[in-house]
C-alpha positions in Angstrom: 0.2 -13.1 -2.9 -3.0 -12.9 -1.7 -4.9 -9.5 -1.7 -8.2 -8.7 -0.5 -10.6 -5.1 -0.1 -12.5 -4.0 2.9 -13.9 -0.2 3.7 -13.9 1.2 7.2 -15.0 4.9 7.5 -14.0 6.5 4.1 -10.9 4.3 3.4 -10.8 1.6 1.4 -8.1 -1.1 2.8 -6.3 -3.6 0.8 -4.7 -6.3 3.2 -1.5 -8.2 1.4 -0.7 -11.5 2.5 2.9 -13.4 1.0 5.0 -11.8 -1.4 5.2 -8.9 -3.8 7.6 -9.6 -6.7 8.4 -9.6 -10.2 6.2 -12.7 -11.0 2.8 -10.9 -9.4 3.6 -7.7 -9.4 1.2 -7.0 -11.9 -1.7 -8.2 -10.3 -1.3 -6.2 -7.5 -0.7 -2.8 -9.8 -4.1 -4.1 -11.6 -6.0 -4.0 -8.4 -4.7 -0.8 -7.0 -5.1 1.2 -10.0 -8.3 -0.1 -10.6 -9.7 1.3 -6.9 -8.1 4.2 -7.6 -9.6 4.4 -11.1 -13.0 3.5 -9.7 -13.2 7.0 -7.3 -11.8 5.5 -4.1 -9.7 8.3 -3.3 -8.5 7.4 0.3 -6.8 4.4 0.6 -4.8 1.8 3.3 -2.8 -0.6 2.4 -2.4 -3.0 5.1 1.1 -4.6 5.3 0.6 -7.0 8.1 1.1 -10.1 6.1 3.4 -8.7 3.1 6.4 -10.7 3.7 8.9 -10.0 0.6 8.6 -7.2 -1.4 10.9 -6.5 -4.4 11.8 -3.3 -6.8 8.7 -4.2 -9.2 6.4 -4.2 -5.9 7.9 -0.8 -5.0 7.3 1.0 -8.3 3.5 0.0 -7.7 3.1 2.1 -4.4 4.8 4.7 -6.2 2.4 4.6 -8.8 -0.8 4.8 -5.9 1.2 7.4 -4.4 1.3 9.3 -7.6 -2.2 8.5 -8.9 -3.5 9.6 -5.7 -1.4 12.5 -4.8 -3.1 14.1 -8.5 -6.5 13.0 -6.5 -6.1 14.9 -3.5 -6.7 11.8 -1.8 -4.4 10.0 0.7 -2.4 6.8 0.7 -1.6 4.9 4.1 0.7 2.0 5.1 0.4 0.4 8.1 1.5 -2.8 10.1 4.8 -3.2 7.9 7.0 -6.6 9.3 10.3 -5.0 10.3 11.9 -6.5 7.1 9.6 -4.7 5.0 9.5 -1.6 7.0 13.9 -1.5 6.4 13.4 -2.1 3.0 11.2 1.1 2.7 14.0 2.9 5.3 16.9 1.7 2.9 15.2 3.0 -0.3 14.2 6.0 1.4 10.1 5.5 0.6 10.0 5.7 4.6 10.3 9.5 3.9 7.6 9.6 1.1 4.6 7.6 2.2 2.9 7.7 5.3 3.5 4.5 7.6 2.0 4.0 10.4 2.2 0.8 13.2 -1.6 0.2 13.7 -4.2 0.3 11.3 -6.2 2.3 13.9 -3.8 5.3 13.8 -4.1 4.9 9.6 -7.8 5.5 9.9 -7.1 8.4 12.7 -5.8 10.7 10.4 
Protein backbone atom coordinates (compact mmCIF):
# COMPACT_ATOMS: atom_id res chain seq x y z
CA UNK A 1 0.00 0.00 0.00
CA UNK A 2 1.15 3.16 -0.93
CA UNK A 3 -0.52 6.32 0.56
CA UNK A 4 0.28 9.83 -0.04
CA UNK A 5 -1.47 13.61 1.14
CA UNK A 6 -2.31 16.49 -1.08
CA UNK A 7 -4.76 19.64 -0.13
CA UNK A 8 -6.99 21.23 -2.80
CA UNK A 9 -9.45 23.95 -1.48
CA UNK A 10 -10.10 23.05 2.19
CA UNK A 11 -9.83 19.21 1.81
CA UNK A 12 -7.10 17.34 2.56
CA UNK A 13 -6.88 14.16 0.06
CA UNK A 14 -5.20 10.88 0.75
CA UNK A 15 -4.75 8.86 -2.58
CA UNK A 16 -4.36 4.84 -1.83
CA UNK A 17 -2.53 2.84 -4.22
CA UNK A 18 -2.48 -1.41 -3.74
CA UNK A 19 -4.07 -3.07 -0.99
CA UNK A 20 -5.62 -2.47 2.36
CA UNK A 21 -5.45 -5.54 4.61
CA UNK A 22 -4.62 -7.11 7.77
CA UNK A 23 -0.89 -6.87 7.28
CA UNK A 24 -0.98 -2.78 6.74
CA UNK A 25 -3.89 -1.93 7.94
CA UNK A 26 -2.33 -0.18 10.62
CA UNK A 27 -0.38 2.14 8.86
CA UNK A 28 -3.13 3.42 7.10
CA UNK A 29 -5.28 3.89 10.56
CA UNK A 30 -1.96 5.73 11.76
CA UNK A 31 -2.04 8.17 8.96
CA UNK A 32 -5.71 8.90 8.93
CA UNK A 33 -6.10 9.52 12.53
CA UNK A 34 -3.17 11.44 12.65
CA UNK A 35 -4.76 14.18 9.96
CA UNK A 36 -7.57 14.02 11.71
CA UNK A 37 -5.81 14.53 15.00
CA UNK A 38 -3.77 17.29 13.57
CA UNK A 39 -7.19 19.69 12.78
CA UNK A 40 -7.80 18.62 9.21
CA UNK A 41 -11.40 18.36 9.55
CA UNK A 42 -12.48 17.81 5.87
CA UNK A 43 -11.17 15.01 4.22
CA UNK A 44 -11.06 12.80 0.62
CA UNK A 45 -9.92 9.72 0.35
CA UNK A 46 -9.10 8.98 -3.05
CA UNK A 47 -9.78 5.30 -4.00
CA UNK A 48 -8.61 5.27 -7.53
CA UNK A 49 -5.78 2.94 -6.97
CA UNK A 50 -7.10 0.91 -3.84
CA UNK A 51 -7.35 -2.45 -5.33
CA UNK A 52 -8.13 -5.02 -2.30
CA UNK A 53 -9.57 -3.98 0.72
CA UNK A 54 -10.35 -6.30 3.67
CA UNK A 55 -12.54 -6.14 7.06
CA UNK A 56 -9.41 -4.51 9.01
CA UNK A 57 -9.33 -1.80 6.11
CA UNK A 58 -12.99 -1.27 6.63
CA UNK A 59 -13.06 -0.71 10.36
CA UNK A 60 -10.40 2.16 9.60
CA UNK A 61 -12.95 4.35 7.43
CA UNK A 62 -15.27 3.65 10.06
CA UNK A 63 -13.07 4.99 12.47
CA UNK A 64 -12.49 8.51 10.06
CA UNK A 65 -16.14 8.41 9.72
CA UNK A 66 -16.63 8.44 13.41
CA UNK A 67 -13.71 10.69 14.39
CA UNK A 68 -14.92 13.11 11.95
CA UNK A 69 -18.59 12.95 12.25
CA UNK A 70 -17.70 14.18 16.35
CA UNK A 71 -15.74 17.06 14.24
CA UNK A 72 -18.36 18.33 12.27
CA UNK A 73 -16.17 17.85 9.49
CA UNK A 74 -16.82 15.64 6.40
CA UNK A 75 -15.37 12.49 4.96
CA UNK A 76 -15.43 11.69 1.01
CA UNK A 77 -14.69 8.69 -1.13
CA UNK A 78 -14.28 8.93 -4.52
CA UNK A 79 -13.00 6.97 -7.65
CA UNK A 80 -13.68 3.46 -6.02
CA UNK A 81 -12.69 0.39 -8.75
CA UNK A 82 -16.01 -1.46 -9.17
CA UNK A 83 -14.58 -4.29 -6.92
CA UNK A 84 -14.13 -1.99 -4.12
CA UNK A 85 -17.16 -0.02 -4.69
CA UNK A 86 -19.39 -3.84 -4.34
CA UNK A 87 -17.50 -4.55 -1.46
CA UNK A 88 -18.73 -1.26 0.28
CA UNK A 89 -22.50 -2.07 -1.47
CA UNK A 90 -22.29 -5.72 0.10
CA UNK A 91 -21.34 -4.50 3.57
CA UNK A 92 -23.74 -1.76 3.35
CA UNK A 93 -20.97 1.22 3.99
CA UNK A 94 -22.33 2.41 0.45
CA UNK A 95 -25.25 3.74 2.65
CA UNK A 96 -22.99 5.37 5.36
CA UNK A 97 -20.22 7.33 3.62
CA UNK A 98 -20.42 9.53 0.89
CA UNK A 99 -18.93 8.10 -2.56
CA UNK A 100 -18.68 9.78 -5.23
CA UNK A 101 -17.21 8.90 -9.03
CA UNK A 102 -14.92 11.94 -9.62
CA UNK A 103 -12.78 13.61 -7.24
CA UNK A 104 -14.17 16.91 -8.72
CA UNK A 105 -17.71 16.21 -7.53
CA UNK A 106 -15.93 15.20 -3.89
CA UNK A 107 -14.59 18.71 -3.74
CA UNK A 108 -18.07 20.16 -5.13
CA UNK A 109 -19.81 19.57 -2.17
Amino acid sequence: MKLSKRNINNFSIIDIEGRIDTTNFNVFEKEIVGLIDSGETNVIINCEGLNYISSSGLRVFLIAMKKLKNLKGKLHLCEMQPTIKEIFDISGFSTIFKIFNSEKEALGT
